[in-house]
N, CA, C and O atoms as a CHARMM CRD file, in Angstrom:
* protein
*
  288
    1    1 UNK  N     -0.32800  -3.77600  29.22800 PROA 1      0.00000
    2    1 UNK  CA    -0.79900  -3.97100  27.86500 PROA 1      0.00000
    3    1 UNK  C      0.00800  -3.08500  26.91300 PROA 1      0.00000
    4    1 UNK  O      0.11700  -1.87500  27.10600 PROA 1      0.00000
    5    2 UNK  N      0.51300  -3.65800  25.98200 PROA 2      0.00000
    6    2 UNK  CA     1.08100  -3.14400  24.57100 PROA 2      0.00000
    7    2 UNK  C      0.40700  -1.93200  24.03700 PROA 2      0.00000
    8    2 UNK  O     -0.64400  -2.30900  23.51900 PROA 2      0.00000
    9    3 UNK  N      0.56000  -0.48500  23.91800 PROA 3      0.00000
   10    3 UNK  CA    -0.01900   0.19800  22.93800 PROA 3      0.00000
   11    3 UNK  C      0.17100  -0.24100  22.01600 PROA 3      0.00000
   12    3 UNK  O      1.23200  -0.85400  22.13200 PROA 3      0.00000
   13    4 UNK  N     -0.30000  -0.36500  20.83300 PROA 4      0.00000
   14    4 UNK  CA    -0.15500  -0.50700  19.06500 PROA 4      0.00000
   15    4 UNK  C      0.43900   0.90700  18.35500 PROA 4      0.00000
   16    4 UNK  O     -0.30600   1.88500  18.29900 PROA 4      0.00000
   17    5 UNK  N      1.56400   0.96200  17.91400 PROA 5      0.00000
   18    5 UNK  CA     1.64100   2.35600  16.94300 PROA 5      0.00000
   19    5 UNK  C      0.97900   2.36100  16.03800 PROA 5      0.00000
   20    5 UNK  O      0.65000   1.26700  15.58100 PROA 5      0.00000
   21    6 UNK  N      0.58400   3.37800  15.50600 PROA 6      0.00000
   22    6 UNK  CA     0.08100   3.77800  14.09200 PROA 6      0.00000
   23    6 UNK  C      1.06500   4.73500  13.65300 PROA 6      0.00000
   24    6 UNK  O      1.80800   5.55500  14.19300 PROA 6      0.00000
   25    7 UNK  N      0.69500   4.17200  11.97000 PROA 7      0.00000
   26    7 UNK  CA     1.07100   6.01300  11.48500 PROA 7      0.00000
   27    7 UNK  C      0.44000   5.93900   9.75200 PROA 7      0.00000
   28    7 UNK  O     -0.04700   5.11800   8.97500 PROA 7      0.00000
   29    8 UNK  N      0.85300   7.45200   9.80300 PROA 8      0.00000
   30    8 UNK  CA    -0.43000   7.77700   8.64700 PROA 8      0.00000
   31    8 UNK  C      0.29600   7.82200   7.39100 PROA 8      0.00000
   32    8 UNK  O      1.42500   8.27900   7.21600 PROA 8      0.00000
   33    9 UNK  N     -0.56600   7.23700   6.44400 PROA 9      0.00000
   34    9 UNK  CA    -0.46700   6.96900   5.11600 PROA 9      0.00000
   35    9 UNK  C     -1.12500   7.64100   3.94500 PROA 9      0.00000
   36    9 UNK  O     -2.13300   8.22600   4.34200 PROA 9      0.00000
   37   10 UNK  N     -1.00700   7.72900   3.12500 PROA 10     0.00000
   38   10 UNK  CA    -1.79300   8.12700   2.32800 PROA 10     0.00000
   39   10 UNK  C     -1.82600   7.26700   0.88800 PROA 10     0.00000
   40   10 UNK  O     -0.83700   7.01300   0.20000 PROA 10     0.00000
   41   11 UNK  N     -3.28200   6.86400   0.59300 PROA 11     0.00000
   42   11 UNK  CA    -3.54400   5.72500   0.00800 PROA 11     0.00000
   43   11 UNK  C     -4.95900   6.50700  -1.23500 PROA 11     0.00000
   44   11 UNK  O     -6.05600   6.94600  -0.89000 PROA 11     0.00000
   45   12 UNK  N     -4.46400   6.44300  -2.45600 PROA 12     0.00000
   46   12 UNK  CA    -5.24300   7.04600  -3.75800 PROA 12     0.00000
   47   12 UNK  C     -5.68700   8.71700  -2.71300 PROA 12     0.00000
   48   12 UNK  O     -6.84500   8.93500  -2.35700 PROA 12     0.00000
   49   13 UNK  N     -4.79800   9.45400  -2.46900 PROA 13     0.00000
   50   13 UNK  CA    -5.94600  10.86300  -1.68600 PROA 13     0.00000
   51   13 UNK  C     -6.01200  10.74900  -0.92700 PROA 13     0.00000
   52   13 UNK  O     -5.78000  11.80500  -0.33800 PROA 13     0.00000
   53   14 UNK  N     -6.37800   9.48100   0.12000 PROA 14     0.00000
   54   14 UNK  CA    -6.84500   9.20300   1.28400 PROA 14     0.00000
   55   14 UNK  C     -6.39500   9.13100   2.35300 PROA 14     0.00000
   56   14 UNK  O     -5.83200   8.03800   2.41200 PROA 14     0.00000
   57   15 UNK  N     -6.27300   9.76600   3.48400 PROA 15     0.00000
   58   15 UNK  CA    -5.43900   9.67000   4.59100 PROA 15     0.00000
   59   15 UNK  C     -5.77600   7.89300   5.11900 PROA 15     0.00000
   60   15 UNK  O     -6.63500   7.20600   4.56600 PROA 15     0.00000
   61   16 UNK  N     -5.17000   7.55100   5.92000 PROA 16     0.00000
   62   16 UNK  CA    -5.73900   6.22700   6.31600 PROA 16     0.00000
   63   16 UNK  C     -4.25100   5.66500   7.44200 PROA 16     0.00000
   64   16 UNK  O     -3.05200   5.58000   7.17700 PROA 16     0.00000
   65   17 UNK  N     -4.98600   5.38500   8.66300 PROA 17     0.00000
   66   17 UNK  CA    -3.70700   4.81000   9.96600 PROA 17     0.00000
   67   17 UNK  C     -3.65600   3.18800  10.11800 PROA 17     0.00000
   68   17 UNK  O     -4.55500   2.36900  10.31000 PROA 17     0.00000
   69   18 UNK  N     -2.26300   3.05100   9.95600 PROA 18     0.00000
   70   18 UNK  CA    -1.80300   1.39400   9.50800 PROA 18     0.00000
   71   18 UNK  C     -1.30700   1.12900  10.68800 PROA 18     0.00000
   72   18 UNK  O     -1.34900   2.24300  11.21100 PROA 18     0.00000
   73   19 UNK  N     -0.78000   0.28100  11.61400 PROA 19     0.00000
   74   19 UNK  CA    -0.41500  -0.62400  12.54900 PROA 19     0.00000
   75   19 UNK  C      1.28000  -0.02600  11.65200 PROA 19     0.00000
   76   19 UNK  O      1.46000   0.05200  10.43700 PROA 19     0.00000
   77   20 UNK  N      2.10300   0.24600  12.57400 PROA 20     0.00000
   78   20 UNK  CA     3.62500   0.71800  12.37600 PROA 20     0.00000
   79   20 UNK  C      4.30400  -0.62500  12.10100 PROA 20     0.00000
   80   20 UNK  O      4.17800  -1.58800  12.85700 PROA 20     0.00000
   81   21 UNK  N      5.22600  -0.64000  10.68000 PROA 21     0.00000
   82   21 UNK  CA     5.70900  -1.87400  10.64000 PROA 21     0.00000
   83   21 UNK  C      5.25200  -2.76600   9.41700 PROA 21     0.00000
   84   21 UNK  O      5.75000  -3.72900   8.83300 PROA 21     0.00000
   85   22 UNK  N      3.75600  -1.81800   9.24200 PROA 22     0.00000
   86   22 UNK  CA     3.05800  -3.18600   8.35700 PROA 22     0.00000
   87   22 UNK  C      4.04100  -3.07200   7.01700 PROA 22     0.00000
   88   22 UNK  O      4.94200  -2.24400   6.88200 PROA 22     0.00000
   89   23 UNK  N      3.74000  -3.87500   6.26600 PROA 23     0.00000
   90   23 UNK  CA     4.18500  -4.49900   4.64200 PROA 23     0.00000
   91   23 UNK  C      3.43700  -3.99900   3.63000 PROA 23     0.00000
   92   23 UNK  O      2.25200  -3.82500   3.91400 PROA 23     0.00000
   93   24 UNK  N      3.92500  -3.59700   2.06100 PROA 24     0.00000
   94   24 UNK  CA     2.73200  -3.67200   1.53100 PROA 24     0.00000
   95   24 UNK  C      2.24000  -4.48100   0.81700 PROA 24     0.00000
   96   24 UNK  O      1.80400  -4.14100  -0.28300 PROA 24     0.00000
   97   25 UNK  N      2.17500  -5.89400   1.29700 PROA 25     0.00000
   98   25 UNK  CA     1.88300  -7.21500   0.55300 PROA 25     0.00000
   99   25 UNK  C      0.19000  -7.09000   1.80700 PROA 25     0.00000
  100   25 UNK  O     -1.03100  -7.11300   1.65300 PROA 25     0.00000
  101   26 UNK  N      1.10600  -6.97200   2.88200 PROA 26     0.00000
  102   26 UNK  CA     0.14800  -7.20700   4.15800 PROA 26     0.00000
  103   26 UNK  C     -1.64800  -6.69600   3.60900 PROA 26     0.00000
  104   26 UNK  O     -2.72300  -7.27100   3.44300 PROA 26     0.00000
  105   27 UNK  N     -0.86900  -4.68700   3.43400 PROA 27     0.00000
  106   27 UNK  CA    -2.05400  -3.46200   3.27900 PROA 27     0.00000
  107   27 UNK  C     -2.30900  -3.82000   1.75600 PROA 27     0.00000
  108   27 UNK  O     -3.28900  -3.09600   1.58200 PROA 27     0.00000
  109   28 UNK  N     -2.16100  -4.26200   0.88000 PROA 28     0.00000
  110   28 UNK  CA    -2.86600  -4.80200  -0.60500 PROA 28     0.00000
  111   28 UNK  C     -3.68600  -5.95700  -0.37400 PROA 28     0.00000
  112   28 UNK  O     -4.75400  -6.00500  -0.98600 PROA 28     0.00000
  113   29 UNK  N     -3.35800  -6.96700   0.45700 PROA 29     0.00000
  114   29 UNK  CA    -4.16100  -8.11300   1.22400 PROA 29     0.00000
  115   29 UNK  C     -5.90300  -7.35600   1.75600 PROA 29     0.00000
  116   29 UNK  O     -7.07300  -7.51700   1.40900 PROA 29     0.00000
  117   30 UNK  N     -5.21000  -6.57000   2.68800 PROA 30     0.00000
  118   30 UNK  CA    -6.12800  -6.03700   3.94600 PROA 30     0.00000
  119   30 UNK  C     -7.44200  -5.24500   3.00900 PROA 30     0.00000
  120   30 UNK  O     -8.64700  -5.14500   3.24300 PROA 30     0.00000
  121   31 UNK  N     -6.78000  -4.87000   2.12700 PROA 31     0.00000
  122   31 UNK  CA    -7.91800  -3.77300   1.81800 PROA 31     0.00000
  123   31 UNK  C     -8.74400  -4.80100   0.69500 PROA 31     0.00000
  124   31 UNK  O     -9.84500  -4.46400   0.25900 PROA 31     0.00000
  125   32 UNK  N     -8.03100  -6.18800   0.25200 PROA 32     0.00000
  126   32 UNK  CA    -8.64700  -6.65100  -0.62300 PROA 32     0.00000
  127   32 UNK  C     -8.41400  -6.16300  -2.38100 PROA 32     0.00000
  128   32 UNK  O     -9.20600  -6.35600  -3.30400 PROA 32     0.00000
  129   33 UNK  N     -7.52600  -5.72000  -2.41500 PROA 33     0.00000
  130   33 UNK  CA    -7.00900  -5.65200  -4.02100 PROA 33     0.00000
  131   33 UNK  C     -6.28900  -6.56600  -4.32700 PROA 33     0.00000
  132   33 UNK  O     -5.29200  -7.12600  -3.87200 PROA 33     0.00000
  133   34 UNK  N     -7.33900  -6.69300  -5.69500 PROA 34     0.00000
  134   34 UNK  CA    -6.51500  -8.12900  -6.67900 PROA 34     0.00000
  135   34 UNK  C     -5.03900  -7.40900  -6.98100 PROA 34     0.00000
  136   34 UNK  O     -4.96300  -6.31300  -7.53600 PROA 34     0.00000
  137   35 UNK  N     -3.75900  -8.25400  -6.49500 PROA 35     0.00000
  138   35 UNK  CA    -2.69100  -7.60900  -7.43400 PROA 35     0.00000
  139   35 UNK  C     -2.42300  -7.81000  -8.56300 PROA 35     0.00000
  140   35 UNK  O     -1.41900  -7.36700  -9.12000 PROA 35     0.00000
  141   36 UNK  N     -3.36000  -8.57400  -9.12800 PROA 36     0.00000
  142   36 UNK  CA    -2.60900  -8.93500 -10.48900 PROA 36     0.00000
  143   36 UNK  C     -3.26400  -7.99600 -11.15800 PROA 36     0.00000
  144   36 UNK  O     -2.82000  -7.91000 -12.30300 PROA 36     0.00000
  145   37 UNK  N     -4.12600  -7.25700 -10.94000 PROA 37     0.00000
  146   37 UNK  CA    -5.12800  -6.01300 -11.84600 PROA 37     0.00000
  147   37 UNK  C     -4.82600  -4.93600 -11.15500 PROA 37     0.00000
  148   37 UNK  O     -5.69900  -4.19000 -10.71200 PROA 37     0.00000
  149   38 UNK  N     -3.30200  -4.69900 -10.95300 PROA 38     0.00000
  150   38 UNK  CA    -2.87100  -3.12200 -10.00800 PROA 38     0.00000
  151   38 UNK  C     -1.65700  -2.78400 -10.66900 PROA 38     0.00000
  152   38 UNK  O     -1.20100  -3.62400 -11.44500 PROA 38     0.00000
  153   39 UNK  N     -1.09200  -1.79000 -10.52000 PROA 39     0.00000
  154   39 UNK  CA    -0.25200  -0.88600 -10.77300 PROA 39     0.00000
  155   39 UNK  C     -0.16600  -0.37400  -9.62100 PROA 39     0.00000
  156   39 UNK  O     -1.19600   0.12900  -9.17200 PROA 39     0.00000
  157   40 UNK  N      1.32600  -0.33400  -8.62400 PROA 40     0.00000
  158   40 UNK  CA     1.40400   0.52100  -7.17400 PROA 40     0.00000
  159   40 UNK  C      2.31600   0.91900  -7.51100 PROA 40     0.00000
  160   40 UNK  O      3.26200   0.29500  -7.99200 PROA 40     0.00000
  161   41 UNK  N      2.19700   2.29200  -7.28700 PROA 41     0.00000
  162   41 UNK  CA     3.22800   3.29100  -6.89000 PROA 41     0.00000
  163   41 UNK  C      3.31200   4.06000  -5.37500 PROA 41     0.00000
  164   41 UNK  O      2.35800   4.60800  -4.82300 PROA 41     0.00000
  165   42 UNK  N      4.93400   3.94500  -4.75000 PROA 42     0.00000
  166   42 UNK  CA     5.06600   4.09500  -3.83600 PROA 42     0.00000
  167   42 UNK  C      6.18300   5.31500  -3.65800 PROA 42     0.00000
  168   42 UNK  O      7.38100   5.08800  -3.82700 PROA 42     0.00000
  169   43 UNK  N      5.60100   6.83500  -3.24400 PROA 43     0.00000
  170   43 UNK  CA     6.42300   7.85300  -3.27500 PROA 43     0.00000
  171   43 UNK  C      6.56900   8.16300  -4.62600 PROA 43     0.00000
  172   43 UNK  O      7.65500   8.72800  -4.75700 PROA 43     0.00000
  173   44 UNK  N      5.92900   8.05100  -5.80300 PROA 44     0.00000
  174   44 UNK  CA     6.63700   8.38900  -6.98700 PROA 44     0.00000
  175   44 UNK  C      6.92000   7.49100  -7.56000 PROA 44     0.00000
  176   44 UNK  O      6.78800   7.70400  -8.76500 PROA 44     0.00000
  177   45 UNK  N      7.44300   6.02200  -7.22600 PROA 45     0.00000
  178   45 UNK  CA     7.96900   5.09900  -8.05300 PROA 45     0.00000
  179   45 UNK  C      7.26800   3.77400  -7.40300 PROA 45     0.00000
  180   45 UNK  O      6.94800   3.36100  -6.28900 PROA 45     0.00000
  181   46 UNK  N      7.21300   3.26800  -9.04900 PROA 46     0.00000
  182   46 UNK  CA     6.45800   1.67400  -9.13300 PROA 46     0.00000
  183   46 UNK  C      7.32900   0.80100  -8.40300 PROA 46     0.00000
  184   46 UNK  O      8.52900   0.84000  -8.13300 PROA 46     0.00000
  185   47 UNK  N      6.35500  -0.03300  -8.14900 PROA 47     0.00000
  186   47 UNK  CA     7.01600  -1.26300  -7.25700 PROA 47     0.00000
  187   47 UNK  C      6.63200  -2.03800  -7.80200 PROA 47     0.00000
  188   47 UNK  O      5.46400  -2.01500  -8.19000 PROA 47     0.00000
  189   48 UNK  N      7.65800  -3.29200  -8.11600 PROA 48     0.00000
  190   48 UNK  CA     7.84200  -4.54800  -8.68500 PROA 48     0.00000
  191   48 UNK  C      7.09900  -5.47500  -7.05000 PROA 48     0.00000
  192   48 UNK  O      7.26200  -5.45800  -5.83000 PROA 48     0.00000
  193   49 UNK  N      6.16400  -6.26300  -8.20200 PROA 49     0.00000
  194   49 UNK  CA     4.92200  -6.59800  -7.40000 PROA 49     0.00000
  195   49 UNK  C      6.01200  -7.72700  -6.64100 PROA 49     0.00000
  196   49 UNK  O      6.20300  -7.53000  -5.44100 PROA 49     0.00000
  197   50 UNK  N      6.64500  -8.75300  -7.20800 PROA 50     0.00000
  198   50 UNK  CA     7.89600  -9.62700  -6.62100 PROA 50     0.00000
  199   50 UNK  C      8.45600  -9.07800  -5.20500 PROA 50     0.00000
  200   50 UNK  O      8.63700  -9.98900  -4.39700 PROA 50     0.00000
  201   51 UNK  N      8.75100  -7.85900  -4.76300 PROA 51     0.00000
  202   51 UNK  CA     9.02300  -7.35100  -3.58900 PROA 51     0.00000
  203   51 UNK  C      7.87400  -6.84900  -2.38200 PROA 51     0.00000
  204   51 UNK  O      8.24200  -6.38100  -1.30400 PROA 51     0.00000
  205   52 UNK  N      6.54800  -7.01700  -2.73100 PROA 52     0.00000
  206   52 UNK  CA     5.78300  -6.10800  -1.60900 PROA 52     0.00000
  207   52 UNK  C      5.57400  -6.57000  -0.16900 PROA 52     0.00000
  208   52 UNK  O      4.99400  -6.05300   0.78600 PROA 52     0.00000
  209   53 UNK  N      6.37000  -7.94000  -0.36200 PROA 53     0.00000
  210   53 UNK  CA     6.29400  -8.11900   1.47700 PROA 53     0.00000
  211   53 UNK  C      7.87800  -7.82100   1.80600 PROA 53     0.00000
  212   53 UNK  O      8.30100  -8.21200   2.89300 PROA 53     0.00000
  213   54 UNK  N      8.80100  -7.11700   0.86700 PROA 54     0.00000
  214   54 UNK  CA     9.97100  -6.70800   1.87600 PROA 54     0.00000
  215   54 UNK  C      9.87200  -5.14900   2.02300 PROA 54     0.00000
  216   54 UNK  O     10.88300  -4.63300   2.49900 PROA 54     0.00000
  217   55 UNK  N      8.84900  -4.31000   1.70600 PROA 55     0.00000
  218   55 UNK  CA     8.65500  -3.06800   1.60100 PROA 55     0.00000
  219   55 UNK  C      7.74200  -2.54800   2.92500 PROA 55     0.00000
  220   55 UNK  O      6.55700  -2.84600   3.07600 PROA 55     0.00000
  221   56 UNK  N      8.45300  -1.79000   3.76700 PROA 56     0.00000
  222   56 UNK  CA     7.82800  -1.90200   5.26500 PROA 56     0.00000
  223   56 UNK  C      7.66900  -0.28000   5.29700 PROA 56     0.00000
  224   56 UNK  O      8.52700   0.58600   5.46800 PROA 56     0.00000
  225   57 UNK  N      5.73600  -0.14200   4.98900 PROA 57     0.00000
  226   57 UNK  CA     5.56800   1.21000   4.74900 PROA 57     0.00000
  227   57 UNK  C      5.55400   1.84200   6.14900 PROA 57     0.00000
  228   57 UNK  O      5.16300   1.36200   7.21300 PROA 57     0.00000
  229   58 UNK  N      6.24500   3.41700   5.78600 PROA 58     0.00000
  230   58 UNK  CA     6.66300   4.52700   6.81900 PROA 58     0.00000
  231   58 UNK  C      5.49800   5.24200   7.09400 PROA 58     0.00000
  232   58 UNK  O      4.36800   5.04000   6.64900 PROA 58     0.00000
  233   59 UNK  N      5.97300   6.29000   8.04600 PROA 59     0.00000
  234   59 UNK  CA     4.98200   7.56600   7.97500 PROA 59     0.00000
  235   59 UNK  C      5.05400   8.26500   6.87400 PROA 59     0.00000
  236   59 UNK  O      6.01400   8.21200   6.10600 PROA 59     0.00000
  237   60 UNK  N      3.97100   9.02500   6.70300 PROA 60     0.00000
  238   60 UNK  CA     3.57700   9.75300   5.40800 PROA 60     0.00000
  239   60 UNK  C      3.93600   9.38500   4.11000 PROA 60     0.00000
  240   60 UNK  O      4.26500  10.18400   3.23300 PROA 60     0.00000
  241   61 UNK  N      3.85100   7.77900   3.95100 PROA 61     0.00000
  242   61 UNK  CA     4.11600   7.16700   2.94200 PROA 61     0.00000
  243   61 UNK  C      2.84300   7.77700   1.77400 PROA 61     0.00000
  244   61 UNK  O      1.77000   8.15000   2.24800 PROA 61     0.00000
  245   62 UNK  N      3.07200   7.83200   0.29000 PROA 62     0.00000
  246   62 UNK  CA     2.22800   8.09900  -0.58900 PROA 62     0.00000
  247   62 UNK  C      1.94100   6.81500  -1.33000 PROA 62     0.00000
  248   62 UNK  O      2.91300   6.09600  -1.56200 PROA 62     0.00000
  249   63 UNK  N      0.67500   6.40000  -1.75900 PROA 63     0.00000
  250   63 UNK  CA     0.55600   5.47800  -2.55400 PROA 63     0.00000
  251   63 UNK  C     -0.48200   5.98500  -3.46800 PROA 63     0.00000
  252   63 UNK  O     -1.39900   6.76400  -3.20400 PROA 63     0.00000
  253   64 UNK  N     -0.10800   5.26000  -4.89500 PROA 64     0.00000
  254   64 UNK  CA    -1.22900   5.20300  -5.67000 PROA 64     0.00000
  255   64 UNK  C     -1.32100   4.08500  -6.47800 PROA 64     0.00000
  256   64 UNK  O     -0.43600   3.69800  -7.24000 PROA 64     0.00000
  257   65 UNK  N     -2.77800   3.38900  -6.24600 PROA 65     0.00000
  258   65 UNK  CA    -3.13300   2.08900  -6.61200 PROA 65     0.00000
  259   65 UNK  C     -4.25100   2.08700  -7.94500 PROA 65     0.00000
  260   65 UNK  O     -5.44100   2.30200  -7.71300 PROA 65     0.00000
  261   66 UNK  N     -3.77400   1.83100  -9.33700 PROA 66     0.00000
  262   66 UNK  CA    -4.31900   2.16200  -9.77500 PROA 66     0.00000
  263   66 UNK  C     -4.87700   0.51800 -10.76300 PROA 66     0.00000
  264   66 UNK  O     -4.07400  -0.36500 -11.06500 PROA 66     0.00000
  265   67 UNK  N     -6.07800   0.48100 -11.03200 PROA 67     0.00000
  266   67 UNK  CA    -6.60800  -0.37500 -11.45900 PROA 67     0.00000
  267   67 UNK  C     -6.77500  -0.34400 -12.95800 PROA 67     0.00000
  268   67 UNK  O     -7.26500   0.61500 -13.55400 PROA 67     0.00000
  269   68 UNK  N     -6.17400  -1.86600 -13.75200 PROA 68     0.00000
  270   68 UNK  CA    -6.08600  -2.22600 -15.42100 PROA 68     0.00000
  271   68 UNK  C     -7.77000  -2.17000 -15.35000 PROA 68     0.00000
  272   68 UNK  O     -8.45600  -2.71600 -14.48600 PROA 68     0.00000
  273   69 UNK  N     -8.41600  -1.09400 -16.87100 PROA 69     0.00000
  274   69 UNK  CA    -9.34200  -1.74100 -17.27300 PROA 69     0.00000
  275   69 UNK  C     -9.24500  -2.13100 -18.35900 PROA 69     0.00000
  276   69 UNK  O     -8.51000  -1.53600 -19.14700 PROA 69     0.00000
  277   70 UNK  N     -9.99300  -3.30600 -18.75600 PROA 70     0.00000
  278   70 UNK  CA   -10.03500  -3.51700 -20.28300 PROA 70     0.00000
  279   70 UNK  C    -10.95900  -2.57000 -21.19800 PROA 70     0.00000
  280   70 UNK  O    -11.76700  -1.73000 -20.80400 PROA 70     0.00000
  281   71 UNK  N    -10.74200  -2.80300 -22.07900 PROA 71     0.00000
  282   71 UNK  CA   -11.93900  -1.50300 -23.26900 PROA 71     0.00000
  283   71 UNK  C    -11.28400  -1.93200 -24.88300 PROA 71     0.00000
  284   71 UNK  O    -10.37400  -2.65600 -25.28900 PROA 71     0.00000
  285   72 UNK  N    -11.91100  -1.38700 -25.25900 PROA 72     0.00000
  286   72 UNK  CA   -11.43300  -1.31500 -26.57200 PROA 72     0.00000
  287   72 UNK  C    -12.08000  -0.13900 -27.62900 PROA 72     0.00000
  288   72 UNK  O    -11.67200  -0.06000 -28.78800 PROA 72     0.00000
């Protein structure tokens, strides 16, 4: 039987262990965030939403997912 790798991420603060390899079209899917109401930043810099299934997150990757509100 196959072990599965993991490795660790960090997602808004949060530590959190992904399957090695995954995408981040995949982990924005998985967790259930609308992308069209996000802003991701990956390491420091935004990612153009057009690329997130060629972006194959590492170990100790940083993310921050931050959500549009409306107001006025």
């Amino acid at each position: 039987m196959k072990k599965i790798k993991k490795i660790k991420i960090i997602v808004n603060g949060k530590i959190r262990f992904i399957k090695e390899k995954t995408n981040l079209f995949h982990l924005i899917n998985k967790l259930k965030i609308p992308i069209k109401k996000v802003a991701i930043e990956l390491n420091q810099e935004i990612m153009n939403k057009k690329n997130l299934n060629k972006i194959t997150l590492r170990n100790n990757d940083k993310l921050e997912i931050v959500h549009f509100i409306g107001g006025g």
